[in-house]
KOLTOR-944997 format. One record per residue (C-alpha): residue number from 1; residue in three letters; x, y, z. Coordinates in pm, whole numbers, plus 50000, padded with zeros to 5 digits. Layout:
<pts>
(NUM, 'ALA', (X, Y, Z))
...
</pts>
This chain:
<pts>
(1, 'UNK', (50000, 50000, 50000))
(2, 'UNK', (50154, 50349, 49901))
(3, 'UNK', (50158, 50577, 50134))
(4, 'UNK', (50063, 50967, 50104))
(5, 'UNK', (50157, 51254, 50339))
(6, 'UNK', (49900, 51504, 50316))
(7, 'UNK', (49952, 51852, 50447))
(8, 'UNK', (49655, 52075, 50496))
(9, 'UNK', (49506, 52313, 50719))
(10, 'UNK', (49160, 52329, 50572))
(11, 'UNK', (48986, 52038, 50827))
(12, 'UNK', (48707, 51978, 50614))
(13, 'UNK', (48898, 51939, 50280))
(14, 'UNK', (49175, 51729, 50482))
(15, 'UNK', (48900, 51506, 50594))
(16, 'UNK', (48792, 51444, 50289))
(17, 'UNK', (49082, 51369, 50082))
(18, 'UNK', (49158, 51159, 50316))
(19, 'UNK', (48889, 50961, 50305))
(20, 'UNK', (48865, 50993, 49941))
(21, 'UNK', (49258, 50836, 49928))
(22, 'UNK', (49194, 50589, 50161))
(23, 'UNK', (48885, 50476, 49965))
(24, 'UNK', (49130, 50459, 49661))
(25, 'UNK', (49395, 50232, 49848))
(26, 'UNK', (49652, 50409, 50005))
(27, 'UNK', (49726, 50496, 50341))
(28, 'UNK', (49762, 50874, 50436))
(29, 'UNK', (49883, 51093, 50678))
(30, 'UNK', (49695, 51351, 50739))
(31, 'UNK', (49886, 51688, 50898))
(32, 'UNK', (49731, 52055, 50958))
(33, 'UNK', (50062, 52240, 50941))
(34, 'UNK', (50436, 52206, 50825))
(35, 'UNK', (50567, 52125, 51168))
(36, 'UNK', (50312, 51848, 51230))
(37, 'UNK', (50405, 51748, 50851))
(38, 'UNK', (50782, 51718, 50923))
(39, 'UNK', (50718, 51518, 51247))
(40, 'UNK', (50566, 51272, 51022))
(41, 'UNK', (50806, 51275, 50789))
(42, 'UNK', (51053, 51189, 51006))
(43, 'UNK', (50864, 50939, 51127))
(44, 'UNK', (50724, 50756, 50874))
(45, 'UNK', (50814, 50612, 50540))
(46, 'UNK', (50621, 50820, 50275))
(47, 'UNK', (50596, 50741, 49867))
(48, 'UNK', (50446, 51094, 49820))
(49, 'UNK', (50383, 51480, 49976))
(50, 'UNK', (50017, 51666, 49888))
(51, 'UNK', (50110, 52005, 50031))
(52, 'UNK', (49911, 52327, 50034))
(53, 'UNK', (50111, 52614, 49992))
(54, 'UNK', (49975, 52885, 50237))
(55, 'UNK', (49985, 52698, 50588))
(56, 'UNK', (49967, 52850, 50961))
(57, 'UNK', (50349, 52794, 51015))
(58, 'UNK', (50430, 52894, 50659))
(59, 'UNK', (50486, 52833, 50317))
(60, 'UNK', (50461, 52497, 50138))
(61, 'UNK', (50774, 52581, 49920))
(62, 'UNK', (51020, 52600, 50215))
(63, 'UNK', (50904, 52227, 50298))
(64, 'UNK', (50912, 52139, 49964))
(65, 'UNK', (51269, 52290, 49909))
(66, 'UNK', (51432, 52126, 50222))
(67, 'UNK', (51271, 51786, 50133))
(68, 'UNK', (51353, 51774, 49816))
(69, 'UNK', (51747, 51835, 49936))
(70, 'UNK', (51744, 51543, 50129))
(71, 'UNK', (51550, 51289, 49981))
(72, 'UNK', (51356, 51246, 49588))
(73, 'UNK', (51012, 51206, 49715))
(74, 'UNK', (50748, 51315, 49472))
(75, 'UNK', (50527, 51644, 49593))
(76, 'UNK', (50270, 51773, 49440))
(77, 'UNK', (50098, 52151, 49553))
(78, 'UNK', (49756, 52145, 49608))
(79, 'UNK', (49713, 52515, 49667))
(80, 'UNK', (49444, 52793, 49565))
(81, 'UNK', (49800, 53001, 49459))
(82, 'UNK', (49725, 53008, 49118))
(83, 'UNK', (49905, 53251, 48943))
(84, 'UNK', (50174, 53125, 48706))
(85, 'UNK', (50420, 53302, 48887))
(86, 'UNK', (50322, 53091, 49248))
(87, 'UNK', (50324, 52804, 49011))
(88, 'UNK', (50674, 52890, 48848))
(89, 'UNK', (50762, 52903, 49201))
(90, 'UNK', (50632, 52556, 49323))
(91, 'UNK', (50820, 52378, 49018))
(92, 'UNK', (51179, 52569, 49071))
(93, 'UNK', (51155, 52482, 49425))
(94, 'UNK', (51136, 52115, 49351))
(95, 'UNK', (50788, 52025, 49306))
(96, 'UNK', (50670, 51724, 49072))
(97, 'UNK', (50321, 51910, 48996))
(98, 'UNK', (50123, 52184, 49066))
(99, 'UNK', (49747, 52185, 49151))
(100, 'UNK', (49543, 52462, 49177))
(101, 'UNK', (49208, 52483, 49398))
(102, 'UNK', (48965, 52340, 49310))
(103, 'UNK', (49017, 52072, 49148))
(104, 'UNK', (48876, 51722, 48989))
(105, 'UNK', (48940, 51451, 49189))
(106, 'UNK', (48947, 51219, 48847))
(107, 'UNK', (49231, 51491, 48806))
(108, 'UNK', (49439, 51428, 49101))
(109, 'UNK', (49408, 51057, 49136))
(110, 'UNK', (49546, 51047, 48762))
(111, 'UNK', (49860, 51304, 48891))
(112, 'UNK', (49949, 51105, 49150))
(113, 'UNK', (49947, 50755, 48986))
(114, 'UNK', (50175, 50961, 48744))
(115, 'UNK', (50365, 51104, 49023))
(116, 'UNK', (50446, 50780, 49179))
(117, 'UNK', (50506, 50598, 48902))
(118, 'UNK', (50771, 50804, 48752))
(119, 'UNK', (50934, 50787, 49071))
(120, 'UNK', (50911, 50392, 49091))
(121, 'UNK', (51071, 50370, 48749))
(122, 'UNK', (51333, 50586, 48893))
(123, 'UNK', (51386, 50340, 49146))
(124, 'UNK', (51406, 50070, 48926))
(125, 'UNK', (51722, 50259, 48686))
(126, 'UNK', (51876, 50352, 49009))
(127, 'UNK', (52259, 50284, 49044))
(128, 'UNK', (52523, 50349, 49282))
(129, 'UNK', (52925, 50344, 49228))
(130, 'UNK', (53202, 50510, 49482))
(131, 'UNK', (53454, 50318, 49281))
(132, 'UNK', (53428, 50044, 49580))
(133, 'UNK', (53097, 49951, 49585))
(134, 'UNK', (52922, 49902, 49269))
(135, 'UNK', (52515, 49868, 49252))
(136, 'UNK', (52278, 49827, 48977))
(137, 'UNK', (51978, 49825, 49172))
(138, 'UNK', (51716, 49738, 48785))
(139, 'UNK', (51920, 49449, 48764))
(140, 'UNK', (51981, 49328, 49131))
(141, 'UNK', (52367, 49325, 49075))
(142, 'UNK', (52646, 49486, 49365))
(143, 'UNK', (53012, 49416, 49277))
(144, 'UNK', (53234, 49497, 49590))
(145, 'UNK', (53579, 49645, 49452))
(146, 'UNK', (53489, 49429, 49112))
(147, 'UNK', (53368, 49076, 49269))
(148, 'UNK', (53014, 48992, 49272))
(149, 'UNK', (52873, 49020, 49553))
(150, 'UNK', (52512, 48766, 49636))
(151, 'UNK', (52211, 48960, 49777))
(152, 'UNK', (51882, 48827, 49864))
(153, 'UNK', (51636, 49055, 49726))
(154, 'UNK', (51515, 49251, 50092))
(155, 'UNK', (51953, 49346, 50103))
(156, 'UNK', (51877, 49498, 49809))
(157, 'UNK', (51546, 49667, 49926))
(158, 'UNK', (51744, 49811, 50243))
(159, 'UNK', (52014, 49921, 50022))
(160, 'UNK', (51793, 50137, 49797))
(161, 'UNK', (51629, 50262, 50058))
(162, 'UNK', (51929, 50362, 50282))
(163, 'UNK', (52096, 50502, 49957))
(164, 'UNK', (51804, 50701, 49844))
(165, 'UNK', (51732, 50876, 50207))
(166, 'UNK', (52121, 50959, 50210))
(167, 'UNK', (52160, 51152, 50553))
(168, 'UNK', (51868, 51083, 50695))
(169, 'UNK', (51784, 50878, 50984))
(170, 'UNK', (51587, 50583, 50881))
(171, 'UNK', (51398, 50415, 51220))
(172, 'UNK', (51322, 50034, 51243))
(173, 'UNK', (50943, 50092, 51212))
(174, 'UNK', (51013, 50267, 50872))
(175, 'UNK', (51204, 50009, 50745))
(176, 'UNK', (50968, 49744, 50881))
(177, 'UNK', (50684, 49928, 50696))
(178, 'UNK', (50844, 50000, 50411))
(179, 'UNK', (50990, 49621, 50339))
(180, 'UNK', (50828, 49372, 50515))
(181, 'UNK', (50474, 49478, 50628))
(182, 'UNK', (50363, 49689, 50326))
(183, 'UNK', (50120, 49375, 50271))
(184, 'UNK', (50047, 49409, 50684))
(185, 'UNK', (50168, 49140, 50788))
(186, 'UNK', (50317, 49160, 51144))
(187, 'UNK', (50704, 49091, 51146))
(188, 'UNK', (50902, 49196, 51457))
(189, 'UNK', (51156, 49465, 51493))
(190, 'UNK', (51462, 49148, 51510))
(191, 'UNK', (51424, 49114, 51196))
(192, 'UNK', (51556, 49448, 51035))
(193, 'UNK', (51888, 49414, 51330))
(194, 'UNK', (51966, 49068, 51193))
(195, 'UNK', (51930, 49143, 50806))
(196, 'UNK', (52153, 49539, 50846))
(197, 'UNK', (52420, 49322, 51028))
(198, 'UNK', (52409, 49061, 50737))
(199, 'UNK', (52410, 49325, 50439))
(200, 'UNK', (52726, 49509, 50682))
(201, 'UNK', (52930, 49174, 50652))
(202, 'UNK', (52891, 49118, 50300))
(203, 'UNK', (52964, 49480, 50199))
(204, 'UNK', (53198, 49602, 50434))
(205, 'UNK', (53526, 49577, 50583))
(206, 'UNK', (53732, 49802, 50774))
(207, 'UNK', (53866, 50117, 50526))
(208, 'UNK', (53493, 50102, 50372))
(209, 'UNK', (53204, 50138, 50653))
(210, 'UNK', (52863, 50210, 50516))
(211, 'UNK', (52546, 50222, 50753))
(212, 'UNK', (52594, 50373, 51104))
(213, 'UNK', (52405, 50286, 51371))
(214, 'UNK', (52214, 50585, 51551))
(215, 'UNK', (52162, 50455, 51899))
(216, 'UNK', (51782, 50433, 51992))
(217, 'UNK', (51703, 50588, 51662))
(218, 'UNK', (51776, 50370, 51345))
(219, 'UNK', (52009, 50339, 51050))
(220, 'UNK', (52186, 50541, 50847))
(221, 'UNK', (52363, 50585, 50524))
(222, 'UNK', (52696, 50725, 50549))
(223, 'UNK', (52906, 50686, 50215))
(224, 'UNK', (53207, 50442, 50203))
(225, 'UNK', (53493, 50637, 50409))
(226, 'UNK', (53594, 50570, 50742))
</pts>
């Protein structure tokens, strides 16, 4: 189930997209303002941002810029803004697309099927090469300083997903909902411990030290140096 961040301080229309997106399949998070957004975000694994653009604790396009630095999550404004100039504005600061209020909701079920799909084929080209650690992540293939490494196919899901949120913290309950209970099924917290320390001894050794640990918080990506 993909999961959608919604950020909106008009309660009635929050209600009801949500409702309407949940009725459609995917799970949403629904937040009234960019701070309540953000604590989301950091706690939760999100395939895509609906953010209005005037909010009580600012303006969409200073979340959507400082996302957008750290990670490639596809946004898309959903904001009464609608001169081309607000909208100029929305797409240099990052955004994927720009919807203007109101709107069809044929409309924006169509953008963000686009939205995410784009982004999955994105995932699915993805590659990764320090000149140590070589990953083609379409094709399921890592060579470690030019042998061949073997990866079962949830290494590879943690890679990608360590790789693409670069800097950022990544908890065990987003990895757990991300990779193993997007269907719902209940697997404990061991599991994501066992499988990082598995993917650490097949990819790296002691000049070349990928994922740090973040005490009581989660995992993190941090390049190949020591």
């Amino acid at each position: 189930m993909e999961k959608i961040l919604l950020i909106e301080d008009d309660k009635a229309l929050n209600m009801g997209l949500t409702y309407d997106l949940e009725a459609e399949n995917y799970k949403v998070y629904p937040a009234g303002c960019l701070a309540e957004g953000m604590e989301i975000l950091e706690a939760k694994q999100v395939d895509l941002i609906l953010l209005d653009v005037n909010l009580p604790d600012g303006e969409g396009y200073d979340f959507c810029r400082g996302v957008k630095a750290e990670t490639d999550i596809p946004i898309i404004f959903l904001t009464a803004r609608d001169m081309d100039e607000d909208e100029l504005k929305g797409f240099e600061c990052g955004a994927d697309d720009y919807i203007t209020k109101p709107f069809n909701m044929a409309v924006l079920h169509k953008r963000i099927q686009v939205a995410l799909r784009k982004n999955a084929a994105k995932d699915r080209d993805a590659r990764y090469n320090d000149g140590y650690l070589m990953i083609d992540f379409g094709q399921m293939v890592l060579k470690k300083d030019g042998r061949t490494l073997s990866l079962t196919p949830t290494e590879f899901k943690i890679l990608n997903l360590l790789i693409a949120n670069k800097g950022r913290v990544l908890t065990k309950q987003i990895l757990l909902e991300k990779i193993w209970d997007s269907e719902g099924n209940f697997v404990d917290e061991h599991v994501v411990a066992v499988n990082i320390n598995r993917l650490r001894r097949k990819i790296e050794d002691p000049d070349h030290l990928y994922i740090k640990t973040m005490y009581g918080m989660g995992y993190q990506w941090k390049g190949g140096g020591l």
